[in-house]
C-alpha positions in Angstrom: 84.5 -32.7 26.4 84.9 -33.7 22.6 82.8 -31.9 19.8 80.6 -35.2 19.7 79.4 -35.1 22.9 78.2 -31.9 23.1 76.5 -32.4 19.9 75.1 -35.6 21.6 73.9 -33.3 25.0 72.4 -30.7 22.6 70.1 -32.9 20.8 68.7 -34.8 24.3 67.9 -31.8 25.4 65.9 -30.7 22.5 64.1 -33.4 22.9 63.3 -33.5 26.9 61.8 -29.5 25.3 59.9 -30.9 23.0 58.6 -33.6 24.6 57.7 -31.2 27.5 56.0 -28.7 25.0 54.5 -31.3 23.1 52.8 -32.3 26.2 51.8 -28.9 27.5 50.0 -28.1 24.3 48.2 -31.7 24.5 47.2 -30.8 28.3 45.7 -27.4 27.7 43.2 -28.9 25.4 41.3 -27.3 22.2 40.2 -23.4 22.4 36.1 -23.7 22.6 34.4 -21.9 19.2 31.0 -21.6 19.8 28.7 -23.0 16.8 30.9 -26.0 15.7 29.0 -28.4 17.2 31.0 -29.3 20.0 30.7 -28.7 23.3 33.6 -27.6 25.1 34.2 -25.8 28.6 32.8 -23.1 29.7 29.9 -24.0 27.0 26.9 -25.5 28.2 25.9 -26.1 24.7 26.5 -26.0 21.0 23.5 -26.6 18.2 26.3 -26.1 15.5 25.0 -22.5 15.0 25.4 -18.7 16.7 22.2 -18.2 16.5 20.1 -17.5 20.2 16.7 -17.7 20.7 16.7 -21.1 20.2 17.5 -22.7 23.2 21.7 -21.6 22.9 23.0 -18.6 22.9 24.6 -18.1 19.3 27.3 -15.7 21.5 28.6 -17.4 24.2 27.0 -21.4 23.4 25.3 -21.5 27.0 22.0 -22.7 27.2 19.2 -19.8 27.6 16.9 -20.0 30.6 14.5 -17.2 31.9 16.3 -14.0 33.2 18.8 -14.0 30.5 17.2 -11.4 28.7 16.8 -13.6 25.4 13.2 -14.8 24.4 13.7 -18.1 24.0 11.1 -20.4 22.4 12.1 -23.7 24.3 14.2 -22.9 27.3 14.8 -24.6 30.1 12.8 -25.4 32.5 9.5 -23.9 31.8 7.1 -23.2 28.6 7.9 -20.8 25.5 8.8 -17.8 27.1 6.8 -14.7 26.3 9.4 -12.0 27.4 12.3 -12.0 29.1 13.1 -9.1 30.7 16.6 -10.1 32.6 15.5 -11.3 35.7 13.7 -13.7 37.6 11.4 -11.5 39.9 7.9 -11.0 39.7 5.5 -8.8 39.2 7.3 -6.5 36.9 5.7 -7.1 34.2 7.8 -10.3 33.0 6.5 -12.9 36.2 9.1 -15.9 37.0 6.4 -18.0 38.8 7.0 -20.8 41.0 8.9 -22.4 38.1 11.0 -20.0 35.8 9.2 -19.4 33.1 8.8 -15.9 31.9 5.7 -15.2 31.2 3.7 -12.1 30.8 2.0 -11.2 34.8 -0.9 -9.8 32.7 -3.6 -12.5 32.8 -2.4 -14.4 36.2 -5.3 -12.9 37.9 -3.3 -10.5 40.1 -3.2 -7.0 39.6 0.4 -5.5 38.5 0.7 -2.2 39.3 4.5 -2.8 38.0 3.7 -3.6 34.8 4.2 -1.1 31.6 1.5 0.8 31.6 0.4 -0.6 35.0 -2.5 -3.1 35.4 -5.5 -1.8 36.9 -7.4 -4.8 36.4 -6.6 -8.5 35.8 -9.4 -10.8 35.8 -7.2 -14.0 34.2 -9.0 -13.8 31.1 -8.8 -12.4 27.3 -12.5 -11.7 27.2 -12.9 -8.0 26.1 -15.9 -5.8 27.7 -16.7 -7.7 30.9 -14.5 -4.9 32.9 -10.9 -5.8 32.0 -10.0 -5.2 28.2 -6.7 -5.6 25.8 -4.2 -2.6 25.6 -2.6 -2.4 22.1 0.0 0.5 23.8 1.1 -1.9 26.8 4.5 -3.4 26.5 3.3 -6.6 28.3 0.4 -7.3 26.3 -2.8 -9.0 27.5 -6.3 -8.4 29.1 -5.2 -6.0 31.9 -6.6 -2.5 31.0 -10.2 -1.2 32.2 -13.5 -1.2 30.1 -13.9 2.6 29.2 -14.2 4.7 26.2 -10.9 5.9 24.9 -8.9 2.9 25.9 -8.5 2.0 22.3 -10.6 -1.5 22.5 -13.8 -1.0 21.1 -16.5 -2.8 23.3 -20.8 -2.6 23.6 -22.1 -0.5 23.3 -19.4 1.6 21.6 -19.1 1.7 18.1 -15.5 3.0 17.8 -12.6 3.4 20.2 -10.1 5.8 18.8 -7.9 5.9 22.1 -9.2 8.8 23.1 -12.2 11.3 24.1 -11.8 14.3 21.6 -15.1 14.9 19.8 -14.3 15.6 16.0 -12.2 13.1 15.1 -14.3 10.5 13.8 -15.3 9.0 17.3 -17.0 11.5 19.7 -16.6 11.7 24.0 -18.9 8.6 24.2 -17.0 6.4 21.4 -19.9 7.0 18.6 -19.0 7.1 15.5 -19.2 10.3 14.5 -21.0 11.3 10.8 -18.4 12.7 8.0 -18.3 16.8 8.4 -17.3 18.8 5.5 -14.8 21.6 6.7 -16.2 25.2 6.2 -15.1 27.6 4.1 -12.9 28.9 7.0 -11.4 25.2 8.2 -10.4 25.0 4.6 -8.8 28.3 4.2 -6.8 27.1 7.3 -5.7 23.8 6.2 -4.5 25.3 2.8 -2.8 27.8 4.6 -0.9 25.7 7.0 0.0 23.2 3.7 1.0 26.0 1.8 3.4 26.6 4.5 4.9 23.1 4.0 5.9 23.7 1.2 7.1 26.7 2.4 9.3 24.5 4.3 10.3 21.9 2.1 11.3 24.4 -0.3 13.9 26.6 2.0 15.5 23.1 3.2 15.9 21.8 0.0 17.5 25.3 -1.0 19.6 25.7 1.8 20.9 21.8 0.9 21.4 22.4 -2.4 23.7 26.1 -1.4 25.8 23.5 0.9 26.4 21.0 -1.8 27.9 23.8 -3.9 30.3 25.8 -0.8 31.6 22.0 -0.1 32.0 21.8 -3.6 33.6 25.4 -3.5 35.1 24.8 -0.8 34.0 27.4 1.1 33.0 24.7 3.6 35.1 22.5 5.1 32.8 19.4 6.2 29.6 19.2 4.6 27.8 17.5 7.2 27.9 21.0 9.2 25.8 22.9 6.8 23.4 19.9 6.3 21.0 21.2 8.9 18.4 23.4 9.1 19.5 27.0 8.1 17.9 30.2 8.7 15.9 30.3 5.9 14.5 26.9 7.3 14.4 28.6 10.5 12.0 31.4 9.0 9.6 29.2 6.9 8.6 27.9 9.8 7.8 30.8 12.2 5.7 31.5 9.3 3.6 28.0 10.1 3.9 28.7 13.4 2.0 32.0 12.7 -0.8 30.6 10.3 -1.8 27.8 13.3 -1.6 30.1 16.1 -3.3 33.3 14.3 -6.7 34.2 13.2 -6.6 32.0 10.1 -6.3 28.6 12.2 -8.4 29.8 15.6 -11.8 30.1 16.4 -14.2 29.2 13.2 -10.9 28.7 11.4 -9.9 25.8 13.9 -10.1 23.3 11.3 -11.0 19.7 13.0 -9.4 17.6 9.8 -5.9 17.2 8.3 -4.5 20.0 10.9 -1.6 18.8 13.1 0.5 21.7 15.4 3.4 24.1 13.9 6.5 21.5 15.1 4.7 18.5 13.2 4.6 20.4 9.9 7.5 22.1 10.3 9.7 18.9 11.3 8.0 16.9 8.5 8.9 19.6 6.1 12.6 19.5 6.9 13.2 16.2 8.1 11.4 14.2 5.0 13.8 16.4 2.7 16.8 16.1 4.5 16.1 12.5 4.7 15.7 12.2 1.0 18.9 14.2 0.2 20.7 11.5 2.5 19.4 8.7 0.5 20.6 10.1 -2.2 24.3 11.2 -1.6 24.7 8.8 1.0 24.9 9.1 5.1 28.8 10.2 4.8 28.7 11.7 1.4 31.3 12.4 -0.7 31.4 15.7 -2.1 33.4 16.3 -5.6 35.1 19.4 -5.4 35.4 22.2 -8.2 39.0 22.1 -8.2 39.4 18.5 -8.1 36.1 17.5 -10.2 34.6 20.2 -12.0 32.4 17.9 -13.4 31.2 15.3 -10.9 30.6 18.9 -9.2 28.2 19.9 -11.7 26.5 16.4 -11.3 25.8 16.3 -7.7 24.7 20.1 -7.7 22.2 18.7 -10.6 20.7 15.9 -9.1 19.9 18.2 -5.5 18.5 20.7 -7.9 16.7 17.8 -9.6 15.6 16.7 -6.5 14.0 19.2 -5.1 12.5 20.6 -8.3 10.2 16.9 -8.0 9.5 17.4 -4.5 8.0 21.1 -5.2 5.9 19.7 -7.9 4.9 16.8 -5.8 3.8 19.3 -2.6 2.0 21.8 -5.0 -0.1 18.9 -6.8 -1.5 17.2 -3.3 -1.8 20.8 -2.5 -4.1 21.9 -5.2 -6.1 18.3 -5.1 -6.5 18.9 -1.0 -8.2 21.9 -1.4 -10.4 20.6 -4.7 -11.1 17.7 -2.6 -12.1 19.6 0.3 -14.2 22.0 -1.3 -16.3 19.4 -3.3 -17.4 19.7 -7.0 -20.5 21.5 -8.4 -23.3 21.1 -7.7 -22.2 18.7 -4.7 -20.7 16.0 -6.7 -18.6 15.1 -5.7 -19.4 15.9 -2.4 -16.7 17.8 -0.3 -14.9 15.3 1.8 -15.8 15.1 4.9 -13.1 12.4 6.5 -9.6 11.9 6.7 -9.8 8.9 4.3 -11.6 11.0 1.4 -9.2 13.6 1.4 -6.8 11.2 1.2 -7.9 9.7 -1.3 -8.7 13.0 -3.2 -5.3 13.6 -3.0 -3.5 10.5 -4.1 -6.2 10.8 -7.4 -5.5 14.4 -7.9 -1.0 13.9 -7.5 -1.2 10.8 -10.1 -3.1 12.8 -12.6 -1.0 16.4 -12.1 1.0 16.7 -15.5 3.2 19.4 -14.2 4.4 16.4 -11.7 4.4 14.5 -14.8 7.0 17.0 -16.6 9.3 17.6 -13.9 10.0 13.7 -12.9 11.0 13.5 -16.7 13.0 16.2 -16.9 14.7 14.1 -13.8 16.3 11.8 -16.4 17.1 14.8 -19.2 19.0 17.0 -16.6 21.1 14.3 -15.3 21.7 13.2 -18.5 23.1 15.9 -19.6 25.7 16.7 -16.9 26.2 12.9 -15.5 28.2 10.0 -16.7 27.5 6.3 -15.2 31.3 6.4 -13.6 30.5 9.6 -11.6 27.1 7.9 -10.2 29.1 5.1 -9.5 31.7 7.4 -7.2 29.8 10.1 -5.6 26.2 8.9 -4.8 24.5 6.1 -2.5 20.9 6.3 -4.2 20.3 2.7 -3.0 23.9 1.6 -5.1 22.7 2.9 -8.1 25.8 2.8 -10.6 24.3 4.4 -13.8 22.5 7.6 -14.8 19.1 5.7 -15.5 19.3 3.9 -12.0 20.4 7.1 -10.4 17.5 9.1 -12.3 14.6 6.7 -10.8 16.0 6.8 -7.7 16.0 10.7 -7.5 12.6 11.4 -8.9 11.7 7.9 -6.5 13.0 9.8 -3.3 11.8 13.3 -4.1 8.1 12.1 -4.5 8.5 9.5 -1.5 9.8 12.6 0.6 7.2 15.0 -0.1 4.5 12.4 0.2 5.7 11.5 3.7 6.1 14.7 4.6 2.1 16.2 4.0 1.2 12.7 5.1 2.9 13.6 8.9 1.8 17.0 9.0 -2.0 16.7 7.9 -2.1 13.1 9.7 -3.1 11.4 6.9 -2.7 7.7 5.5 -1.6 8.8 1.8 0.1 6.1 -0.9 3.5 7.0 -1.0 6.3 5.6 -3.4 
């Protein structure tokens, strides 16, 4: 066979290939992408967007119905959906119907003992008080919990409805509003005693933080996230809470019956609230200069923990000192001693704004990192909410310390304080 007809055999069959190829591609069709506004197989749909909810799922572009664990505003068939909760079976607390439609099976006049908390009462309406009231806890809302006292709905001829039956809170056993009672001299002694402990607290987590900073630093440790927990000293500040609630000073006449949580509140809001702040500020997966790499974006982190905790010492001992003004009253009765978790509250937030020794250490924030930061090493070793200079990183510290400490006595006394 010459040289010319092979040439002349290669080429037709390149092009029987490509034809073949050509027409493969063409039959297979385009690849469905789900939010460009085209529907193609498997999707049912495509409103030119992934989001769902709103009548197409923004994942897979098929349209949303009840029972596919979306809450969809305008599915199809039925109304708005309420919940959703997978299925289409009724009477577990998300009802189907006779037409899908996934709505809540509180208020369809039947009685649901499925339902979270279960219904022991459905009377088809939202009318409080006439036997069948709202429950703010249930995760199917509506009108399906019975009239009582303690049921958190307040209803005639209550005058308050705290959720519960425990006389001197505010709201007795009957759901009367109870009148303000000062603390005695011994509830007081208790609740400064328990607050004192704290800050007992606080203060050994934000040591035992600041000691692991340094060893990572050191390098006597080699992941910091190990020693980032609660140490011994921690450990020991808080048997001594335990002790205060659970001895003489808290029991009997002590028992105080405002601002007094249990030992595992305090001592978990003590710790936590700290830890939580020292997070913020280095960051979830922080990155710890070392001495023999960066002796000096060493000294700055080790500053700004000391900084840190310096603010949320001042912070604790402030409240603490306007708590037990506030509960103790002025002169001469006025002001009177508070007798109410919203007074002391209030006596507090008054008395932390006005400390200057607060005042002094969330300036000397700014002078101490100053001194041993530059804006490049903020920028490389802390998160402080992507602060990238010394100024940013210095209102975020003394932010943090106060928000920390404020949170922290606000979960262990049970109070609704102002926090940064």
């Amino acid at each position: 066979m010459s040289k010319k007809v092979l040439t002349l055999a290669f080429y037709a069959a390149l092009a029987v290939f490509t034809t073949t190829w050509l027409s493969g591609a063409a039959q297979a069709g385009p690849t469905a992408v789900c939010g460009d506004s085209t529907i193609d197989p498997p999707e049912t749909c495509d409103d030119g967007n992934t989001v769902s909810g709103d009548g197409c799922s923004g994942e897979s572009c098929l349209d949303e119905v009840c029972g596919d664990s979306i809450v969809n505003p305008d599915p199809a068939p039925g109304p708005e959906e309420e919940c959703d909760d997978g299925n289409t079976v009724d009477d577990d607390g998300c009802t189907a119907g006779t037409t899908p439609n996934c709505q809540f099976d509180c208020g369809d006049g039947e009685i649901d003992a499925a339902a979270t908390p279960a219904e022991v009462c459905d009377d088809g309406n939202a009318t409080n008080g006439d036997g069948c009231d709202d429950d703010p806890s249930a995760t199917s809302p509506g009108n399906c919990t019975a009239t009582a006292c303690g049921n958190g709905v307040i209803t005639a001829p209550e005058t308050c409805d705290d959720g519960n039956t425990t006389p001197d809170d505010g709201c007795d056993a009957t759901c009367q509003t109870e009148a303000d009672v000062p603390q005695t001299k011994k509830q007081q002694g208790c609740i400064n005693a328990v607050n004192k402990n704290l800050a007992g607290v606080a203060k050994a987590q934000g040591g035992e933080i600041s000691k692991c900073v340094k060893d990572t630093a050191s390098g006597k440790v080699a992941d910091e996230l190990t020693c980032l927990v609660d140490g011994p000293k921690t450990v020991k500040a808080g048997e001594k809470t335990t002790k205060t609630i659970t001895g003489k000073k808290c029991t009997g006449e002590g028992l105080a019956t405002l601002a007094l949580t249990d030992a595992a509140t305090v001592n978990g809001a003590g710790s936590d609230q700290v830890l939580e702040g020292t997070t913020v500020i280095l960051g979830a997966d922080p990155t710890i200069a070392l001495k023999s790499a960066d002796k000096e974006g060493a000294k700055c982190q080790a500053e700004a923990v000391k900084q840190y905790n310096a603010v949320v010492g001042k912070w604790l001992s402030a409240a603490n000192k306007a708590k037990k003004s506030t509960l103790k009253g002025g002169k001469g009765g006025t002001p009177p001693p508070a007798g109410s978790a919203a007074d002391l509250a209030t006596g507090i937030d008054a008395g932390v704004a006005a400390d200057t020794a607060l005042g002094k250490a969330v300036t000397k924030v700014g002078t101490g990192l100053g001194k041993k930061c530059t804006d490049a090493q903020v920028d490389a070793l802390f998160d402080c909410g992507g602060a990238t200079t010394v100024a940013a990183l210095t209102t975020c510290v003394s932010t943090e310390a106060q928000r920390a400490a404020c949170e922290a006595l606000e979960a262990a006394d049970g109070l609704d304080l102002t926090c940064l």
